[in-house]
C-alpha positions in Angstrom: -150.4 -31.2 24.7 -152.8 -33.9 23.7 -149.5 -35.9 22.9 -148.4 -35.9 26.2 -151.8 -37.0 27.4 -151.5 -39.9 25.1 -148.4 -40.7 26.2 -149.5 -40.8 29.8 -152.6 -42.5 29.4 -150.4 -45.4 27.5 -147.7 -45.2 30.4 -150.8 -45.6 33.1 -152.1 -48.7 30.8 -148.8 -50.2 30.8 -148.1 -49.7 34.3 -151.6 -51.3 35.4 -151.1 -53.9 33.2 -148.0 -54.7 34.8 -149.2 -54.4 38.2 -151.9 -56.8 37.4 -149.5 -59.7 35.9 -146.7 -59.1 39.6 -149.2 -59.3 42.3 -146.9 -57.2 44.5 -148.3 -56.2 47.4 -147.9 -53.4 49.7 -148.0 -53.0 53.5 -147.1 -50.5 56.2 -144.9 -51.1 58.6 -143.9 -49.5 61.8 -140.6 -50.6 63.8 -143.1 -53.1 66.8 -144.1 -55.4 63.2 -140.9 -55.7 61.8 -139.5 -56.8 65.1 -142.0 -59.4 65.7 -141.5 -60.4 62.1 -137.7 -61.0 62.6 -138.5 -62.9 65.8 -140.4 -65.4 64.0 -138.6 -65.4 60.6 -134.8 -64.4 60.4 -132.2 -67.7 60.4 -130.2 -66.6 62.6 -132.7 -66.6 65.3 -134.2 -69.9 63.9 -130.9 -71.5 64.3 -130.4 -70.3 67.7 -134.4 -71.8 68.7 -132.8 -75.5 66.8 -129.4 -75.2 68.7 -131.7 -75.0 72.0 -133.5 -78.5 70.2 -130.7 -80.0 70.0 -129.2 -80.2 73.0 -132.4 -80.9 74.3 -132.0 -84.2 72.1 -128.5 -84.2 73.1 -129.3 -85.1 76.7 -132.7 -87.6 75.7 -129.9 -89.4 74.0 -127.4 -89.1 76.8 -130.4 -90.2 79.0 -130.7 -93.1 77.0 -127.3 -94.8 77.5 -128.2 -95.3 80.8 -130.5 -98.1 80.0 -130.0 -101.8 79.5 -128.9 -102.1 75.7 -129.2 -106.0 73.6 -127.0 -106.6 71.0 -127.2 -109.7 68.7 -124.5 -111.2 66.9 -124.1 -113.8 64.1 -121.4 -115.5 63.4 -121.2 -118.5 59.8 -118.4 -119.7 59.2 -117.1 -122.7 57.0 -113.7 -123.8 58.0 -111.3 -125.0 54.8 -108.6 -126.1 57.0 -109.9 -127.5 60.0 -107.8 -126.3 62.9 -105.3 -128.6 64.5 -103.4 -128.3 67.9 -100.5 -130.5 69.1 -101.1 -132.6 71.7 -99.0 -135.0 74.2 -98.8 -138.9 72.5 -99.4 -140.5 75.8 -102.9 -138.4 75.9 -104.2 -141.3 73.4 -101.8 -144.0 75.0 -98.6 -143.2 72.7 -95.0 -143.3 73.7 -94.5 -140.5 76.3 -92.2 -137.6 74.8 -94.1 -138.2 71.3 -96.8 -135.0 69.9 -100.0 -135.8 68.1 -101.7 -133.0 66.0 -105.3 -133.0 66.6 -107.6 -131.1 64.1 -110.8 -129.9 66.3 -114.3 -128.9 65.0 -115.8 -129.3 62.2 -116.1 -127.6 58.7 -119.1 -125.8 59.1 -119.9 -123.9 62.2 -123.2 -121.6 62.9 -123.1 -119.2 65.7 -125.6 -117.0 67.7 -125.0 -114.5 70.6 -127.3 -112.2 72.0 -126.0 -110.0 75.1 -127.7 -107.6 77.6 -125.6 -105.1 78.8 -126.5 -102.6 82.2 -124.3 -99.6 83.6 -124.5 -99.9 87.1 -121.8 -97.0 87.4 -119.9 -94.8 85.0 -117.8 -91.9 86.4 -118.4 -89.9 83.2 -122.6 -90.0 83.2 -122.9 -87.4 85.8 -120.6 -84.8 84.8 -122.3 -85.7 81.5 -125.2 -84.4 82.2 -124.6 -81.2 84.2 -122.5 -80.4 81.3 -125.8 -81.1 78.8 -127.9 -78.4 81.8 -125.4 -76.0 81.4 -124.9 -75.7 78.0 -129.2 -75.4 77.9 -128.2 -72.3 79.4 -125.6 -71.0 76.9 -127.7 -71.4 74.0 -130.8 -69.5 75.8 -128.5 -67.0 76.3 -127.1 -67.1 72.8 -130.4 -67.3 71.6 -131.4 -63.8 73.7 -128.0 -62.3 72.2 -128.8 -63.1 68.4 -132.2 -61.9 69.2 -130.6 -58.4 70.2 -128.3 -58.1 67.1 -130.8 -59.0 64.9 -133.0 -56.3 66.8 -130.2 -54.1 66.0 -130.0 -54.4 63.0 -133.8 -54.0 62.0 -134.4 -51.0 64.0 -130.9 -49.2 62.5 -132.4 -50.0 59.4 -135.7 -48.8 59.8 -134.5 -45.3 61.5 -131.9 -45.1 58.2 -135.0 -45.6 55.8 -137.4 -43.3 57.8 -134.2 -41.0 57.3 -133.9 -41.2 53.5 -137.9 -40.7 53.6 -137.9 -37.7 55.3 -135.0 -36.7 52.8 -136.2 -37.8 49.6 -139.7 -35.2 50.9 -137.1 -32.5 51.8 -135.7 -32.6 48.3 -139.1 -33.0 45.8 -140.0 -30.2 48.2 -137.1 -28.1 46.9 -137.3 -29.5 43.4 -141.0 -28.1 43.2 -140.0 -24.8 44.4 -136.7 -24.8 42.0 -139.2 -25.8 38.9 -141.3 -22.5 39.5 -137.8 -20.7 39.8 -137.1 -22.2 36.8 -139.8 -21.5 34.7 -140.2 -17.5 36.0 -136.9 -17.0 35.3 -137.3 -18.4 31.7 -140.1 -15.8 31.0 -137.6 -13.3 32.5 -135.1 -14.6 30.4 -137.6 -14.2 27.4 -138.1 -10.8 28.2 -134.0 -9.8 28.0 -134.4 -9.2 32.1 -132.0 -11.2 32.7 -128.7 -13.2 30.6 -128.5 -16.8 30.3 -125.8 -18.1 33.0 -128.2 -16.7 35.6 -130.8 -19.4 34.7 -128.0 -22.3 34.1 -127.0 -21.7 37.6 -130.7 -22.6 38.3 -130.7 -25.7 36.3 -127.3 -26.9 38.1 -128.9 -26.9 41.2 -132.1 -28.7 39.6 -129.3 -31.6 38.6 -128.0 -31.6 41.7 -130.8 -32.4 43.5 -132.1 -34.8 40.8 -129.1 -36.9 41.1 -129.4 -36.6 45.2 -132.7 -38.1 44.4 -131.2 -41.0 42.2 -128.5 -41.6 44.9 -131.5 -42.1 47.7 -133.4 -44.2 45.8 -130.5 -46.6 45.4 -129.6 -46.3 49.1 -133.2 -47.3 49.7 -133.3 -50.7 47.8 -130.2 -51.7 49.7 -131.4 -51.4 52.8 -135.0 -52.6 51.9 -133.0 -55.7 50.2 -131.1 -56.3 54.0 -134.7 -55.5 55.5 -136.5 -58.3 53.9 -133.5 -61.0 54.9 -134.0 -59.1 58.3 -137.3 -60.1 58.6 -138.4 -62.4 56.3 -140.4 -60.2 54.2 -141.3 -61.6 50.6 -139.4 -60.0 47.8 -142.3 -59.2 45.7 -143.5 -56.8 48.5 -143.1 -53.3 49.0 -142.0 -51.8 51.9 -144.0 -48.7 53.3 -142.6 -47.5 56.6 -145.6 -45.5 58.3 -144.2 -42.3 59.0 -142.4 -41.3 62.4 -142.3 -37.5 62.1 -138.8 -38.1 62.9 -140.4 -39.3 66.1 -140.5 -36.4 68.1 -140.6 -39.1 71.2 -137.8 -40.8 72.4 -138.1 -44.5 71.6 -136.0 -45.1 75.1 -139.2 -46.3 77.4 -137.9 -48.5 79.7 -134.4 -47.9 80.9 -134.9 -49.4 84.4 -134.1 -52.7 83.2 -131.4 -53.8 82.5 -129.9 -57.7 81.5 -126.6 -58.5 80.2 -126.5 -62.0 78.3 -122.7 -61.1 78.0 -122.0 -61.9 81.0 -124.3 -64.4 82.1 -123.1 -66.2 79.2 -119.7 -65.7 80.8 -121.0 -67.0 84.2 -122.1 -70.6 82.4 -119.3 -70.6 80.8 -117.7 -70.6 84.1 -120.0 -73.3 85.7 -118.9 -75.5 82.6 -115.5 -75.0 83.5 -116.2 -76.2 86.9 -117.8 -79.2 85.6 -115.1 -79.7 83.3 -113.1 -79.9 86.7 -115.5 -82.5 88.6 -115.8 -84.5 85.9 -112.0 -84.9 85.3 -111.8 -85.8 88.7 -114.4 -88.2 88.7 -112.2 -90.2 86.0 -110.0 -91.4 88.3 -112.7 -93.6 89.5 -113.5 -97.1 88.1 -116.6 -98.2 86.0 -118.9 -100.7 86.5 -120.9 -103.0 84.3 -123.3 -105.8 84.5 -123.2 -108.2 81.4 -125.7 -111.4 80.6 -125.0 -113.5 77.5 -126.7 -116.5 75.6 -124.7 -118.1 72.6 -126.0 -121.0 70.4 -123.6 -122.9 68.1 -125.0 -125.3 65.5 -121.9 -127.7 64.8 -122.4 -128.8 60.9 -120.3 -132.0 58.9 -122.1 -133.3 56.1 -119.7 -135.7 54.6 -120.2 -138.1 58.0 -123.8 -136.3 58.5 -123.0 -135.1 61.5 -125.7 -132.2 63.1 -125.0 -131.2 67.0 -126.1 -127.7 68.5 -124.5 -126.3 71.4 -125.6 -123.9 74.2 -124.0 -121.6 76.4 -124.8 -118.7 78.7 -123.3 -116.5 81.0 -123.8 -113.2 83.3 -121.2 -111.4 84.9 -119.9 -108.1 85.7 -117.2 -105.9 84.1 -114.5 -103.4 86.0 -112.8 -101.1 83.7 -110.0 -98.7 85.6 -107.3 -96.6 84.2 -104.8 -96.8 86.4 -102.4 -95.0 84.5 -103.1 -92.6 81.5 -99.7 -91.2 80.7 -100.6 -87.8 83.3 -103.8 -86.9 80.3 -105.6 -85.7 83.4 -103.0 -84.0 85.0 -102.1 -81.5 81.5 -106.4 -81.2 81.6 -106.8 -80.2 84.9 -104.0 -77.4 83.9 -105.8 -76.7 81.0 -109.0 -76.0 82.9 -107.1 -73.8 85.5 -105.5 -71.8 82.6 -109.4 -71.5 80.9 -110.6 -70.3 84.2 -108.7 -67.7 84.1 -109.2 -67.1 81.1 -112.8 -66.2 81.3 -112.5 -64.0 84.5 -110.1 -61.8 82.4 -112.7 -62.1 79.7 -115.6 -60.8 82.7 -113.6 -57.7 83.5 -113.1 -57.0 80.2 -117.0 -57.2 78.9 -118.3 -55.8 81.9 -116.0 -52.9 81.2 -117.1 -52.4 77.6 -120.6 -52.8 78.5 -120.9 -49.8 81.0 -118.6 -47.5 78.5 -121.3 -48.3 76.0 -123.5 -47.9 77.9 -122.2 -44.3 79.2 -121.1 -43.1 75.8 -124.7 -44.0 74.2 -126.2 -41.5 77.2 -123.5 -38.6 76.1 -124.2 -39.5 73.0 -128.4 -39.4 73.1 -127.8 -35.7 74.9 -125.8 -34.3 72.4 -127.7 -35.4 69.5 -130.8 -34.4 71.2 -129.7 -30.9 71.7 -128.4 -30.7 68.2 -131.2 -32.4 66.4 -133.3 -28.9 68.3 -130.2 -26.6 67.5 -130.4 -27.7 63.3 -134.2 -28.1 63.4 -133.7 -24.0 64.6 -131.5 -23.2 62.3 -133.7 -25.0 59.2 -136.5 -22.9 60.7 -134.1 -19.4 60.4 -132.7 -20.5 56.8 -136.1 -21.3 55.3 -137.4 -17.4 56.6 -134.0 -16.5 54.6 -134.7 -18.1 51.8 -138.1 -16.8 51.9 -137.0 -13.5 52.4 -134.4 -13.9 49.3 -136.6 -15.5 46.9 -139.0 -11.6 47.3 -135.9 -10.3 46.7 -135.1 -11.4 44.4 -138.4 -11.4 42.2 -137.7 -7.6 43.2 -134.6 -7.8 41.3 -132.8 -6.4 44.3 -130.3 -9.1 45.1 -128.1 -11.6 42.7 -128.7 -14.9 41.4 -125.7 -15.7 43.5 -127.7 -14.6 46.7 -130.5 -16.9 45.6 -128.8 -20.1 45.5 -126.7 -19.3 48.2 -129.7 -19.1 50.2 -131.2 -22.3 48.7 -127.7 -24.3 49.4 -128.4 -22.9 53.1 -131.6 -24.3 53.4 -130.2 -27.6 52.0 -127.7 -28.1 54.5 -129.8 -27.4 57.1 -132.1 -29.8 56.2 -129.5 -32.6 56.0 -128.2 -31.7 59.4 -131.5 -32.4 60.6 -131.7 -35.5 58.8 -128.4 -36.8 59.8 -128.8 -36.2 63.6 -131.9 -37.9 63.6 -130.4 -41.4 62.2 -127.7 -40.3 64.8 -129.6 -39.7 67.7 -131.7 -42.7 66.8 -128.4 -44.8 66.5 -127.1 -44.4 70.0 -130.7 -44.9 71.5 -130.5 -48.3 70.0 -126.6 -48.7 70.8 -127.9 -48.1 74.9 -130.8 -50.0 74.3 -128.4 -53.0 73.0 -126.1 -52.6 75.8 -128.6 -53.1 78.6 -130.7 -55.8 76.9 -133.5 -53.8 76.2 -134.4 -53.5 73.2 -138.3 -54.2 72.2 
């Protein structure tokens, strides 16, 4: 005895020691925090708030090219062969039919331009930036659908550990009553009352649930691991879900509202394609330009010492018209006729999928609502059984067999209640996804 006590004061030391040297820390969490924490700290949903960024730098920058833009240009160059061109003899007062090549310039030649440039109209800036406002709205609304799934998948794995919880209870429950099974029927055992397979079937069950308990609390660092990516949570803390009592409540509040970012993603997806059209339109049209250049051109021969700079400027404006592209447009605007389509298929289909959700989550919430109170009934009616065995048994008017029969009873019972909670949960938070609503 005083061994064990050793032992245990040494394991305590140890274990503070160790605590001491990991500052882990420990909070409780109910489902409202961990859904606030995912909101602020999960990637996906931190993309989603930078995609929004940047197309709002997208269209600051698409802003910008409507302003005047300078661009300088330099321009040394040493000529090793001075260029020549043929001339007419006569030119210099030769004999007429005669050429004369005439080298032009100078060996060294130092240029400077620098050119304003202003769109006055460009068929594309428009459609431009409609396109830039509409897609604003496709990544608010992909922004409110990664928020959901990400919602999703936080609450389905809080309701799955609050499950294993309320497990894990059910069976150290069952393991303290199977210990003091264990250790009367040892002094029974002792006494010749009863033979030895009788207590081994005991101890199989003890193993049974041990390893039940082993298999939970692997199950429960899986889905703490995917918790903590969830929601940002540090690794070096534990997770403590405050308890639910299986939540005796419905967590389905607010069913009156309803929103859809399926389909009003569909519907800007839509007024894209209608801007696609405009815009592909709006390239049959011309573009117009104003241009303003200065150029300075320092003329350079050394041998004769010869130093002249020339000036020039100019302003003028530029057209720029396909009038033929090889029918491009023509296969685009089929292209966006086909797409159009396309999505209203697309529409018909969602919407579709959205209300069966929607309608098989509410069969689904009823029927797991009336068999989570059927198998909470029935764990009621086999723990009296088992109650009334156990006596029995300590009578010595029923079997081993009986016993454990009874026990197994009270097991399954207790798992049906378990799993029709995480089920009846699961389809509250399948409706909730498939009207928008879940907080």
């Amino acid at each position: 005895m005083n061994k064990r006590k050793n032992m245990l004061i040494l394991g305590l030391t140890f274990g503070t020691l160790f605590l001491l040297g990991h500052s882990v820390v420990g909070q409780n969490y109910n489902l409202e925090q961990l859904l606030k924490m995912a909101d602020t700290a999960n990637s996906s949903i931190r993309n989603a708030r930078l995609d929004i960024e940047i197309n709002n730098k997208q269209k600051n920058a698409y802003l910008a090219s409507r302003l005047p833009k300078v661009t300088a240009a330099g321009d040394y160059k040493y000529n090793a062969i001075i260029p020549g061109q043929v001339v007419p003899a006569a030119f210099f007062g030769g004999a007429p039919g005669t050429y004369s090549t005439v080298k032009f310039g100078v060996p060294y030649n130092l240029g400077n331009t620098v050119q304003l440039t202003q769109i006055i109209y460009n068929s594309q800036l428009n459609y431009g930036l409609a396109a830039l406002d509409i897609n604003k709205k496709i990544v608010d609304i992909q922004l409110k659908m990664t928020q959901d799934e990400v919602k999703y998948q936080v609450a389905n794995a809080y309701f799955n550990l609050q499950a294993i919880n309320k497990q894990k209870d059910y069976i150290e429950k069952n393991l303290l009553n199977l210990e003091k099974l264990v250790a009367n029927m040892t002094n029974m055992l002792k006494q010749g009352l009863i033979t030895p397979i009788e207590l081994d079937k005991l101890k199989i069950n003890r193993l049974t649930l041990e390893n039940s308990l082993q298999n939970l609390a692997s199950s429960t660092l899986q889905i703490e691991d995917a918790l903590r990516i969830l929601t940002g949570i540090p690794s070096n803390n534990t997770i403590t879900l405050l308890s639910d009592q299986l939540i005796e409540k419905t967590i389905l509040i607010d069913t009156t509202s309803v929103y859809r970012p399926q389909l009003d993603l569909l519907n800007a997806q839509k007024e894209m394609n209608i801007e696609e059209r405009k815009g592909n339109k709006m390239a049959y049209l011309p573009n117009l330009s104003f241009y303003a250049a200065y150029n300075y051109t320092y003329n350079l021969k050394p041998a004769d010492n010869f130093r002249t700079g020339i000036e020039s400027a100019f302003i003028g404006l530029r057209l720029d018209w396909t009038l033929f592209d090889g029918l491009e447009k023509v296969y685009k605007h089929k292209m966006n006729v086909l797409n159009r389509e396309k999505l209203d298929n697309q529409e018909l289909m969602v919407r579709q999928q959205l209300d069966l959700a929607t309608l098989n989550a509410k069969r689904e919430i009823e029927n797991q609502t009336n068999s989570l109170k059927l198998n909470k009934e029935q764990l009621e009616i086999a723990e009296k059984i088992y109650t009334q065995t156990e006596n029995q048994y300590k009578q010595g008017t029923i079997s081993t067999n009986d016993l454990i029969q009874a026990d197994n009873a009270v097991q399954q019972a207790q798992t049906n209640v378990v799993s029709t909670y995480v089920k009846l949960r699961q389809a509250e938070i399948h409706y909730l996804k498939s009207i928008g609503n879940i907080k």
